[in-house]
C-alpha positions in Angstrom: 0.0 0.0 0.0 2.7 2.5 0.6 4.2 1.9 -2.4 1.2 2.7 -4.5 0.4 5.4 -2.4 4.1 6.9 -3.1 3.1 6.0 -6.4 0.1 8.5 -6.5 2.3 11.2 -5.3 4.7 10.9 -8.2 1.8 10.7 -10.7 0.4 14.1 -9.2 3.5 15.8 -9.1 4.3 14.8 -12.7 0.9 16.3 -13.4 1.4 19.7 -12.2 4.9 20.8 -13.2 4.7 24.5 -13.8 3.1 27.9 -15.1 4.5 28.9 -18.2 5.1 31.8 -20.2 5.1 31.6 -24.2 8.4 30.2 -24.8 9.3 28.3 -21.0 12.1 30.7 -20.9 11.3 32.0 -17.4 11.2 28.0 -16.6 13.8 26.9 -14.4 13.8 23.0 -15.8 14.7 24.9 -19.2 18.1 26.4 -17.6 21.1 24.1 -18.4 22.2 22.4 -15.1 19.1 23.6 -12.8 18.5 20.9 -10.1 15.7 20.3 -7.4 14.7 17.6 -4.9 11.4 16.5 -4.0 11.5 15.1 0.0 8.2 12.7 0.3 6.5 11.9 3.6 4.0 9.5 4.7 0.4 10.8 6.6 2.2 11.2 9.6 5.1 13.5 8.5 8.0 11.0 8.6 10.0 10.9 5.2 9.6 7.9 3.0 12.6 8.7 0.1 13.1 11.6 -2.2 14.0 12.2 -5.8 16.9 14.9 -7.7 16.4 15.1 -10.8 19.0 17.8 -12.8 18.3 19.2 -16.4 20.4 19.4 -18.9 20.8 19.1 -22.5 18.8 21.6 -23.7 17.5 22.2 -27.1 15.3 25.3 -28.2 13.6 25.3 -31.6 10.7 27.9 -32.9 8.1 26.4 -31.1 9.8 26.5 -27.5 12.5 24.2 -26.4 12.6 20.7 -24.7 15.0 19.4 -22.1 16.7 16.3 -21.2 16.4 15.4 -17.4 17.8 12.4 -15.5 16.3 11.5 -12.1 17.6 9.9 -9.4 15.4 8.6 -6.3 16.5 7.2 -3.2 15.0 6.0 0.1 14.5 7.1 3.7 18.2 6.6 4.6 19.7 8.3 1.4 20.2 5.2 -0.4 19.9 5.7 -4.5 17.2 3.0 -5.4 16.8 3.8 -9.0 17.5 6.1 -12.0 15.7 7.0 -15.0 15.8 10.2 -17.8 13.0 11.5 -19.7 12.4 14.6 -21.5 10.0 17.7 -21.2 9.1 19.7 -24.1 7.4 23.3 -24.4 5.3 23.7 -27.2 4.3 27.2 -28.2 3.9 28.1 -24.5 2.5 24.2 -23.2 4.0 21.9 -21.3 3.9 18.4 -22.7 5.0 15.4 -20.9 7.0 12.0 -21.9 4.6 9.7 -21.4 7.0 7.2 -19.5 7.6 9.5 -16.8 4.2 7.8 -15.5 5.6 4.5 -15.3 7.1 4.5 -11.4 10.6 3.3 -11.9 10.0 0.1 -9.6 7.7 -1.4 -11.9 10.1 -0.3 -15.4 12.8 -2.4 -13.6 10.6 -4.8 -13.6 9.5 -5.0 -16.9 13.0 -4.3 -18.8 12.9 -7.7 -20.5 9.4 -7.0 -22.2 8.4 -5.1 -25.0 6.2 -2.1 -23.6 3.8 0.0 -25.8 2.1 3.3 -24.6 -1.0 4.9 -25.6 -3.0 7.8 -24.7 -3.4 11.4 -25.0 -0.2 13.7 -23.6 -0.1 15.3 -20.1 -0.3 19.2 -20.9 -0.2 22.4 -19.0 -1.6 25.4 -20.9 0.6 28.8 -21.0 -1.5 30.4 -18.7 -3.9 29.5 -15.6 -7.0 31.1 -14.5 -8.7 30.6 -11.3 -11.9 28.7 -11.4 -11.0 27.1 -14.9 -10.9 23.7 -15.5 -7.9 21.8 -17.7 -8.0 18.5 -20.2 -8.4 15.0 -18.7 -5.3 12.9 -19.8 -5.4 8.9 -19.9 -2.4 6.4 -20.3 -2.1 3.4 -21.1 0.9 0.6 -20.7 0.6 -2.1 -22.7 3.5 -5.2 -21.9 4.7 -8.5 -24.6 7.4 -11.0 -23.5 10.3 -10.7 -26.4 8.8 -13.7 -28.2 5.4 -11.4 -28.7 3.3 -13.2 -26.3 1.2 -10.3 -24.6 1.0 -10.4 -21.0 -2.5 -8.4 -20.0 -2.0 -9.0 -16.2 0.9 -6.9 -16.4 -0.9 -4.2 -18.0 -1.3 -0.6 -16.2 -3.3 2.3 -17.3 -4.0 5.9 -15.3 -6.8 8.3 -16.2 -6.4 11.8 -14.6 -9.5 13.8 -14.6 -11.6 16.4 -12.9 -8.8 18.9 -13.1 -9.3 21.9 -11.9 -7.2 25.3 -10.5 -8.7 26.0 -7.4 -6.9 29.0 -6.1 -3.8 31.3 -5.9 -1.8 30.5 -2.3 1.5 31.0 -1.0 3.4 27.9 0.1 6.5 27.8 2.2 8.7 24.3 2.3 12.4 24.5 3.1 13.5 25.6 -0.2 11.7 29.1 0.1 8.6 30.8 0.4 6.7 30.5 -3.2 3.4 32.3 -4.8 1.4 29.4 -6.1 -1.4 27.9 -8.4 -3.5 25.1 -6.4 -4.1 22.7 -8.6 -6.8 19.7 -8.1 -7.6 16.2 -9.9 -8.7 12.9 -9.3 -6.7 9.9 -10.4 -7.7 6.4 -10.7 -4.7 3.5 -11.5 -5.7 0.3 -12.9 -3.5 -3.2 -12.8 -5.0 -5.9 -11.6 -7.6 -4.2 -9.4 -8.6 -0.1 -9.6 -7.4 2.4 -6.8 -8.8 5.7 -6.9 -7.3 9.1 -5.5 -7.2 13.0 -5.1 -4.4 15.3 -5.3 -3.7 18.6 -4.7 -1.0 20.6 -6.0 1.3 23.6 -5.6 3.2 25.0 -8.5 5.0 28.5 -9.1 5.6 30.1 -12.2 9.5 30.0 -12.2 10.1 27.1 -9.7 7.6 24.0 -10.6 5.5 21.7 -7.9 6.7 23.3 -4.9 4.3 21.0 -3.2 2.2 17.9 -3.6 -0.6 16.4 -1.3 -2.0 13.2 -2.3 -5.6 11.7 -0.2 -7.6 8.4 -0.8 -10.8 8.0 -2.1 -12.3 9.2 1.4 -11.3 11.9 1.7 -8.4 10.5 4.1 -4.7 12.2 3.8 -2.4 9.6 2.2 1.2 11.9 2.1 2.7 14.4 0.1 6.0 15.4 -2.0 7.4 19.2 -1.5 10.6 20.9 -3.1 13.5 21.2 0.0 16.0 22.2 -2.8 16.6 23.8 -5.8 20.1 25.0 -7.8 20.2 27.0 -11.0 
């Protein structure tokens, strides 16, 4: 259970990176060699791992830019536990996601003998947010085959993030600073072998990113949450 509900709290995070302006450039993940950390905690404030992730690599074109980022997460004692990259891209002002950042990096270990196959409509941010206003559902969908071709449906993972709203304009303080914020809210539903269903709320700021994520179960109940206690760049 922790583990999906650490899960959760990536997913949410991943969904609400930024505010942008036209062309990202007052974006911090598009400044070569920027780095943050995200410190998660369970529901009763004791920390459960963290991720740094550092950007680099980036490429600008007439429609925006895109960067390279490599991720490294580790566990309650400091311990790496995994690594990954991925890439963001700015389109004319929106933030589009690679679709594999959704995959939690336990389960891509896992599956790094298969074939995997990925469907769905991307994760975007518009170039502007407006209070009350409601933003596009995104679904995903991970399909899995051994190397011989033979599909393995059990294996099979697919999120749909919807009800996604921006609820207000707050300001947040973690130990990385004190941040004006959009909140950011949506439901999230994961389905394997059996469906969970969530809620998260998110804090972002238009130069930082997430500054803060709060994850809750179906009930209403908090579950934990992911907030920035670093950045460089």
């Amino acid at each position: 259970m922790k583990k999906i509900i650490s899960l959760f709290i990536i997913v949410a995070t991943l969904s609400s990176f930024s505010y942008l302006v036209n062309d990202c450039g007052g974006l911090i993940f598009f400044k070569e060699g920027t780095s943050t950390v995200m410190t998660s905690y369970n529901e009763d404030g004791k920390v459960t791992g963290s991720a740094k992730t550092i950007y680099t690599g980036v490429t600008k074109s007439p429609a925006g830019a895109m960067v390279k980022a490599q991720q490294e997460n580790f566990d309650k004692k400091g311990k790496s536990t995994s690594k990954s990259e991925f890439t963001i891209t700015c389109d004319h002002g929106n933030l589009i996601f690679d679709m594999k950042m959704m995959m939690p990096q336990e389960q891509a270990d896992s599956y790094k003998d298969m074939e995997m196959t990925m469907e769905g409509n991307n994760k975007e941010l518009p170039s502007d947010f407006v209070v009350g206003s409601s933003l596009k559902d995104a679904t995903i969908k991970f399909k899995f085959k051994t190397k011989e071709g033979v599909e393995m449906s059990m294996m099979n993972m697919s999120f749909k993030i919807s009800n996604r709203k921006v609820e207000a304009k707050e300001t947040i303080t973690t130990p990385a600073g004190t941040f004006e914020c959009y909140k950011l809210t949506e439901d999230i539903e994961m389905k394997t072998m059996f469906a969970m269903k969530m809620k998260s709320a998110t804090w972002f700021n238009a130069q930082s990113g997430t500054i803060r994520t709060e994850t809750y179960r179906e009930n209403g109940k908090f579950a934990g949450k992911s907030e920035l206690t670093e950045i460089k760049g």
